[in-house]
C-alpha positions in Angstrom: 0.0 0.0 0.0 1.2 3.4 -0.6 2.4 5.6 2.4 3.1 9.2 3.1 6.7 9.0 4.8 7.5 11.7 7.9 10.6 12.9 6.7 10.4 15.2 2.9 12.0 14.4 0.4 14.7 16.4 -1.0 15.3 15.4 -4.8 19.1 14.9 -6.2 18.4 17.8 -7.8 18.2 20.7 -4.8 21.1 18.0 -2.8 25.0 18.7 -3.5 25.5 15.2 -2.9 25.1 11.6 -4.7 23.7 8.8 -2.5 24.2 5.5 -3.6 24.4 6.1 -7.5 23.7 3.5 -9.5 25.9 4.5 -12.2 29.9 3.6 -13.0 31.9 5.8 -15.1 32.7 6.1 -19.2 36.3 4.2 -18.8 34.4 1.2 -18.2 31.8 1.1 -20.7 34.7 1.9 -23.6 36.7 -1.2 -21.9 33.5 -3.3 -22.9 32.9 -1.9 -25.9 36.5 -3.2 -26.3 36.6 -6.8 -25.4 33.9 -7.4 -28.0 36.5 -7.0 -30.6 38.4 -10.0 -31.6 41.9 -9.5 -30.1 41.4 -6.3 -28.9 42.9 -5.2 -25.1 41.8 -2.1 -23.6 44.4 0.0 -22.2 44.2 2.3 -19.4 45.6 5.1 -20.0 45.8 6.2 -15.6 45.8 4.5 -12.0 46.2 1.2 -11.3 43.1 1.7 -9.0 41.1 2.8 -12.7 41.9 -0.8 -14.4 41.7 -3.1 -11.1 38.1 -1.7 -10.5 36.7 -3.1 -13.9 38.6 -6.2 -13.5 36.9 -6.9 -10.4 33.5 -6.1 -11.8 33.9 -7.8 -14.9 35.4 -10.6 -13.0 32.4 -11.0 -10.7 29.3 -10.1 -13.4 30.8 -12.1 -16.3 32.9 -14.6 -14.0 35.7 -14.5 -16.6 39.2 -13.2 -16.8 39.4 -10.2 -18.9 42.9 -8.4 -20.6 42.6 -5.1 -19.7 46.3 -3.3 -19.1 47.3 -0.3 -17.2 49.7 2.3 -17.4 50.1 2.6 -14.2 50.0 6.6 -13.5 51.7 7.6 -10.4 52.5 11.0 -9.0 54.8 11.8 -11.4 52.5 11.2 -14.3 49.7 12.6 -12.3 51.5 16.1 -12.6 53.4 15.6 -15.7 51.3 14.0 -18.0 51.4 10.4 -19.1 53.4 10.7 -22.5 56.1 7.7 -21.1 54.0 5.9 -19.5 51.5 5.5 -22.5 54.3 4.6 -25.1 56.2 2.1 -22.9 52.9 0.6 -22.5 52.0 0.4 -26.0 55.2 -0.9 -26.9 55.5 -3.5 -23.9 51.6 -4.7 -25.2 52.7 -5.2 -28.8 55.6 -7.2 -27.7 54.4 -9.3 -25.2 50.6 -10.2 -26.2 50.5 -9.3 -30.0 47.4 -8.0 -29.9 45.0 -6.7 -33.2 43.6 -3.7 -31.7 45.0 -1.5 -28.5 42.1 0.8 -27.6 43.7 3.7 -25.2 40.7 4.8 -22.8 41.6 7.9 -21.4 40.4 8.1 -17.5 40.0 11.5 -15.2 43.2 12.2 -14.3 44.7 12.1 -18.4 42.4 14.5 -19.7 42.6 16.9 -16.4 46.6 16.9 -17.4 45.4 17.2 -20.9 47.5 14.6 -22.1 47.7 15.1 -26.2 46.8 10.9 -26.8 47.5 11.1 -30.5 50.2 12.7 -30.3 52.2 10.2 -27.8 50.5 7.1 -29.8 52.3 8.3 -32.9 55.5 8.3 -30.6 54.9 5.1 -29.6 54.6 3.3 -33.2 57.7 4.9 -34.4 59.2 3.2 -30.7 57.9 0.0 -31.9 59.2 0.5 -35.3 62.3 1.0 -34.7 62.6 -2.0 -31.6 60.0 -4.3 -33.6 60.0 -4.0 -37.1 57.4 -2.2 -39.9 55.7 -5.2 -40.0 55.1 -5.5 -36.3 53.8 -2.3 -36.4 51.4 -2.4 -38.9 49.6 -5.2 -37.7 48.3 -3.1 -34.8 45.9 -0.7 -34.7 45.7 1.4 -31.8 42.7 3.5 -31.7 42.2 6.9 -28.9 39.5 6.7 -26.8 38.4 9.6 -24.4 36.6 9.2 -21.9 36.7 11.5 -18.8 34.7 9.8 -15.7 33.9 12.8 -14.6 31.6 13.6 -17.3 29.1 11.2 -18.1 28.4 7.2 -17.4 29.8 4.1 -18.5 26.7 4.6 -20.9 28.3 7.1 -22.5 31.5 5.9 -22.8 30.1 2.2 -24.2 28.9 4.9 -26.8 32.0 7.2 -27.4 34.1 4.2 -27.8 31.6 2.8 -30.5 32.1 6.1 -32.7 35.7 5.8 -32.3 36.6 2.5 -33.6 33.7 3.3 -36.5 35.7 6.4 -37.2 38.8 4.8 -37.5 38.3 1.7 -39.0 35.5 2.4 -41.1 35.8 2.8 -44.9 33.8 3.2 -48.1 34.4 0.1 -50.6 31.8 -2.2 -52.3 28.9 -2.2 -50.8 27.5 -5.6 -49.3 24.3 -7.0 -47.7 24.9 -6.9 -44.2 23.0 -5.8 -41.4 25.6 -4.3 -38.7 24.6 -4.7 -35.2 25.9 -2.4 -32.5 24.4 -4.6 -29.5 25.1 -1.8 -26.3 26.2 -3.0 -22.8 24.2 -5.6 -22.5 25.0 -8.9 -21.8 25.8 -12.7 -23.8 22.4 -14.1 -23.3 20.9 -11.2 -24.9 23.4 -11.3 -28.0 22.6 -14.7 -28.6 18.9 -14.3 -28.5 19.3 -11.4 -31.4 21.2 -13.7 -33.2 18.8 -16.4 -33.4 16.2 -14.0 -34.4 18.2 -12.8 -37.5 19.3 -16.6 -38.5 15.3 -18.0 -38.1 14.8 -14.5 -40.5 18.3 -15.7 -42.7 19.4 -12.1 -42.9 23.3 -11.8 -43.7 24.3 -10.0 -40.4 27.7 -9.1 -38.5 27.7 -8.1 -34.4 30.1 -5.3 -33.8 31.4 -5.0 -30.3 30.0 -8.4 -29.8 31.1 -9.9 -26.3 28.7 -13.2 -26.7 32.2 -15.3 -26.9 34.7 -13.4 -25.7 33.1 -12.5 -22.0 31.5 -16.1 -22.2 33.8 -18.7 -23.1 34.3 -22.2 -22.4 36.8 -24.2 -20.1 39.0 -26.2 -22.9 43.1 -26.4 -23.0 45.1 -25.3 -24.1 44.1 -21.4 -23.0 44.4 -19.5 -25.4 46.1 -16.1 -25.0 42.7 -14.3 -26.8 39.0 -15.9 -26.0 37.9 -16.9 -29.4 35.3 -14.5 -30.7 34.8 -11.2 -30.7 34.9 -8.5 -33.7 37.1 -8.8 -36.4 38.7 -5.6 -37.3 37.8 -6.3 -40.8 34.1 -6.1 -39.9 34.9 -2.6 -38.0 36.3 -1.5 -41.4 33.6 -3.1 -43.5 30.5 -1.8 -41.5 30.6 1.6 -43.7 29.1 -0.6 -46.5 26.6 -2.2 -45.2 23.2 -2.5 -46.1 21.6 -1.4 -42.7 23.4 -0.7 -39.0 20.6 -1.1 -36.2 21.8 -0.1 -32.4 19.8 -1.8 -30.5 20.3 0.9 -27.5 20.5 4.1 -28.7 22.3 5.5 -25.8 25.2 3.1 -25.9 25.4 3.0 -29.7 23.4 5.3 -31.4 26.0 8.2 -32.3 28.1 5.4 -34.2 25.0 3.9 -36.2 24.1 7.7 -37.0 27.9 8.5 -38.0 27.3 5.7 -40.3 24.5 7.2 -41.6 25.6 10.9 -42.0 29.3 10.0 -43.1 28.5 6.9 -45.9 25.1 6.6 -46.2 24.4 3.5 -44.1 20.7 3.1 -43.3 20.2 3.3 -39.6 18.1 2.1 -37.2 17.9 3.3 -33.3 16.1 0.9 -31.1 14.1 0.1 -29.7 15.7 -3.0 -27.2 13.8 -5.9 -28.8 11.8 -7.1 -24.7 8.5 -7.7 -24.5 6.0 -8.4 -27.5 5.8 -4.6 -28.8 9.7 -3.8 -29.3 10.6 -7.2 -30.6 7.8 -6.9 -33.1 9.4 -4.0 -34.3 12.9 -5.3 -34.1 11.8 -7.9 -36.5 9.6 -5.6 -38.7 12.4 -3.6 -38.9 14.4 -6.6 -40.6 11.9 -7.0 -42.2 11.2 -4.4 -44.3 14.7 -4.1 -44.6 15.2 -7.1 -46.7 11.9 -6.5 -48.1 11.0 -10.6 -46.7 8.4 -12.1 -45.0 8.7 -13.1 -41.6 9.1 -16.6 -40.7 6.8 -19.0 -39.4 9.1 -19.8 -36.5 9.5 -16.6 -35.5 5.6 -16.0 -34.9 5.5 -19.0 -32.8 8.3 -17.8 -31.0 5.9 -15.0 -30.4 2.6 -16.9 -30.1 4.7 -18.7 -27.1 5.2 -15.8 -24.9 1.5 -14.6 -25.4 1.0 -17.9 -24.0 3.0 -17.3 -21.2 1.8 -13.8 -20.4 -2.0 -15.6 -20.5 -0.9 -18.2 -18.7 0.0 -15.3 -15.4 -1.3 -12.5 -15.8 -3.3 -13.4 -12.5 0.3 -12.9 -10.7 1.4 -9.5 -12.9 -1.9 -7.8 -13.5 -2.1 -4.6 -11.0 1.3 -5.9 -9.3 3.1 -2.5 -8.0 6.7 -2.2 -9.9 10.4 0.0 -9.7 12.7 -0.2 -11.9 16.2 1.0 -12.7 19.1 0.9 -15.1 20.3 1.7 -18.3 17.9 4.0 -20.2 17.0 2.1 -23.2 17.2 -1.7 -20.7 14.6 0.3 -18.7 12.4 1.5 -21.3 12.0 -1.1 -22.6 11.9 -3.4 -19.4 9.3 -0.7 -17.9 6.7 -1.1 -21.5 6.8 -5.0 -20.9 5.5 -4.5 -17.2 3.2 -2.5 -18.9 1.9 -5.1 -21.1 1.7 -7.8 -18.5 -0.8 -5.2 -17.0 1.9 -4.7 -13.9 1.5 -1.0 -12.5 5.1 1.0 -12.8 5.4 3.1 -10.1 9.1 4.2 -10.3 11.3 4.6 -12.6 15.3 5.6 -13.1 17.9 6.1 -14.3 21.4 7.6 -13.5 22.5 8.1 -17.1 21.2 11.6 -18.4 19.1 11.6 -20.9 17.0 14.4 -23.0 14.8 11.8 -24.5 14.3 9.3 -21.6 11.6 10.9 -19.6 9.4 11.3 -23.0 9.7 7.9 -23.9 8.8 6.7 -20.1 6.3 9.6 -20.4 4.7 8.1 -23.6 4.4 4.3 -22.2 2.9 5.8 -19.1 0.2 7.8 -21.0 -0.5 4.6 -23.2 -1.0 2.5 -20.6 -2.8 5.3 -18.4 -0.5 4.9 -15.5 1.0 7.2 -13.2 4.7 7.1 -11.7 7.5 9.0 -11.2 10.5 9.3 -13.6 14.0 9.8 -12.3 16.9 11.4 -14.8 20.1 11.5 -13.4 19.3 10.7 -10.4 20.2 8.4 -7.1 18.8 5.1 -5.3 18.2 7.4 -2.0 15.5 9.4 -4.3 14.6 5.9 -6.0 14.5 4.1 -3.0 12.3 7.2 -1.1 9.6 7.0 -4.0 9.3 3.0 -4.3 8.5 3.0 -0.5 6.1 5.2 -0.5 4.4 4.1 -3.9 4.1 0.8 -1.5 5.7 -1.0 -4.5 5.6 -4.8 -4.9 8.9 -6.2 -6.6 12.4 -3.9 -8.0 14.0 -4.6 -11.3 17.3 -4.0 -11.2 21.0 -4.7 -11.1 22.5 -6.2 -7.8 22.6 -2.6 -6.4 18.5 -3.0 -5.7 19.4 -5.9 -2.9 19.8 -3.3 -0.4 17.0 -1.0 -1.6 14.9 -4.0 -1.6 15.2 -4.7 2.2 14.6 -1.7 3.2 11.1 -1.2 0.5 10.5 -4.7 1.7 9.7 -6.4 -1.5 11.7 -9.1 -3.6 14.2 -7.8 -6.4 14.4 -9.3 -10.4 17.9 -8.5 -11.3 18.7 -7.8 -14.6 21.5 -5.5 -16.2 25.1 -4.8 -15.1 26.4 -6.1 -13.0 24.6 -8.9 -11.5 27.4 -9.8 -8.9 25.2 -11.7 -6.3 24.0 -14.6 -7.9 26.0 -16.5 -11.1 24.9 -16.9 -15.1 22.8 -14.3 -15.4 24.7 -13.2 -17.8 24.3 -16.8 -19.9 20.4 -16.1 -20.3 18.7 -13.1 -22.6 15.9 -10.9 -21.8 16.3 -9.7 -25.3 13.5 -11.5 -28.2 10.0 -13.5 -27.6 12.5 -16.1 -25.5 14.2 -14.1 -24.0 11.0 -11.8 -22.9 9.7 -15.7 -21.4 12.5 -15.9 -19.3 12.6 -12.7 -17.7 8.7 -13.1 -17.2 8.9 -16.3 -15.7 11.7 -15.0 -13.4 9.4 -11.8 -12.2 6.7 -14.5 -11.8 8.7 -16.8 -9.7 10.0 -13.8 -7.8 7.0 -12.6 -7.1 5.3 -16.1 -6.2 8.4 -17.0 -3.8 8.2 -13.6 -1.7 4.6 -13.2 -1.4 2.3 -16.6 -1.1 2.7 -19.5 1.3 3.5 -22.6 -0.3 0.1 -24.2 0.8 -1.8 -21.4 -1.3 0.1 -22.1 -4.6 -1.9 -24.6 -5.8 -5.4 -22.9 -5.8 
């Protein structure tokens, strides 16, 4: 039930302080961006403390090792600049690891100094040159990334290291038939629930960024120095003759698909996440009418299946009070399929800004003729304030909602990044018809653990 709390609330916006912000910064969503190219290592160009961080929540989300080097700023660098550090870095990687691509992600304290990046990477390939060879240094591409955490999310800097490999690699040659994905940060499960959509549809398609492999692979010796998977560069360069480029979150995505677009003429597409029955209906009509094709038979079962499902408990959704927070297109998305299992959205947030997310939450609310707050840049405290006195039923959320949960007193569905409190979430989709089954049956289940007593769960 809802409740009027004692004490006021005072909004993120009037407060000079964060309180528990769900939010990480823009080094690590160009790092992730990064290990979804095929021998690609992300290097840090600061702290230790900046690389050791996104190890250890990559590490506990994805429950995989992950290259990611460091160059290791210390006071010196911290007043000087970075110029030696970054070149005996980039030369050490090349030697040692070999890898294709070397994306530099520039952190706080680099682009406080104002270290000039391009300039010292063209330092360091005439240092490799002349200790390695032309040949060694040709065969790797090292492409500037920057990404100040102080301005922005890891949203953001998913999306500014999209546009920067496209703008590097990408060039005009002859044009071919594929449809270029640009999936955002969002996990395996949910890549490999696209790609089975587009092979049922038998579309000609190429994932960039794509971690499905690379942050998912399998236990078999020898180990290789590179998880197979991932990106090849060649695709990265390719992608500017392609027939379509679709980012499936426009936030963490969308400026590369529309640089695409603007710079060779690459139709693009911006959303929406394919959950739930409405977005995935247009993520396939989008296909669709790309390829001028009709849509599969297995596809519409796929389809008819999780109507099925959504028949089969509405009893448990329908009216069921809901919060949710995250990304801004996970949430949108996530918050217009509680709408069409008749769930009632009380709160909803997310720490990224945005100038179009509060419309697009606005627009679902008005269809659906619900009313809830919508949080933009903003905080769990102020989340966490509204779902307790919308009386709300169940939090979607990353792991982050655990402790909001206890003290709302409802259960929590976890979805998003990271999930660091339970294992192989990452494994299963919410993205497509299956992938919008599983994530209902897991709100379902949620909901039917927390709130009836075994001996009612027959009836």
């Amino acid at each position: 039930m809802a409740t009027k709390l004692s004490s006021p609330l005072i909004s993120k916006a009037n407060r000079h302080v964060t309180i528990n912000p769900p939010k990480m910064c823009q080094p690590i969503g160009a790092m992730y961006a990064t290990l979804g190219i095929d021998k690609a290592v992300p290097l840090v160009q600061g702290s230790q403390g900046c690389c050791t961080y996104v190890r250890y929540q990559f590490n506990r989300h994805f429950k995989e090792p992950v290259n990611i080097a460091v160059t290791s700023f210390h006071e010196d660098a911290a007043v000087f600049g970075g110029r030696r550090n970054l070149i005996e870095g980039i030369r050490n990687l090349v030697f040692r690891y070999a890898p294709k691509v070397i994306g530099v992600v520039t952190t706080c304290s680099s682009e406080t100094i104002g270290d000039d990046i391009e300039a010292f990477i063209k330092e360091a390939y005439k240092k490799v040159r002349e200790e390695l060879g032309d040949e060694v240094a040709q065969s790797v591409f090292v492409v500037p990334i920057h990404t100040p955490s102080y301005a922005g999310t890891h949203v953001k800097g998913y999306d500014t290291a999209t546009v920067s490999y496209i703008k590097y690699f990408a060039k005009s040659k002859e044009p071919n038939q594929k449809l270029y994905i640009i999936p955002g940060m969002i996990n395996p499960g949910d890549i490999e629930e696209v790609k089975h959509l587009l092979s049922l549809m038998g579309v000609e398609y190429s994932v960039l960024f794509d971690i499905s492999k690379t942050l998912n692979s399998p236990l078999m010796p020898p180990k290789p120095l590179y998880p197979e998977g991932g990106t090849p560069w060649q695709e990265l360069e390719d992608c500017a003759n392609g027939k379509a480029i679709l980012a499936l979150c426009p936030h963490a995505g969308g400026t590369g698909a529309s640089y695409l677009e603007s710079e060779f003429g690459v139709k693009s597409i911006l959303g929406p996440f394919p959950v739930g029955v409405e977005n995935t209906d247009k993520f396939i009509e989008n296909v669709a009418s790309i390829y001028e094709i009709e849509i599969p038979e297995e596809v519409k079962v796929e389809r008819g299946l999780l109507l099925d499902a959504m028949a089969d408990t509405c009893q448990y959704t329908m009216m069921r009070r809901a919060a949710v927070f995250g990304d801004p297109d996970i949430v949108i998305a996530v918050t217009k399929f509680l709408c069409e299992l008749g769930m009632d959205v009380k709160v909803v947030e997310t720490a990224t800004p945005s100038p179009t997310f509060a419309d697009e939450i606005k627009k679902i609310f008005d269809e659906y003729n619900i009313e809830g707050e919508i949080l933009v840049d903003s905080d769990l405290y102020e989340f966490e304030y509204l779902a307790k006195e919308a009386g709300v039923e169940v939090i979607l959320g990353n792991s982050k909602a655990v402790e909001v949960a206890k003290s709302v007193k409802c259960p929590v569905v976890r979805i998003g990044f990271p999930v660091y409190d339970r294992v192989g979430y990452f494994r299963y989709g919410i993205t497509g018809y299956k992938g919008s089954i599983w994530l209902l049956d897991l709100i379902v289940n949620t909901i039917l653990d927390y709130s009836y007593p075994h001996d009612k769960l027959h009836q």
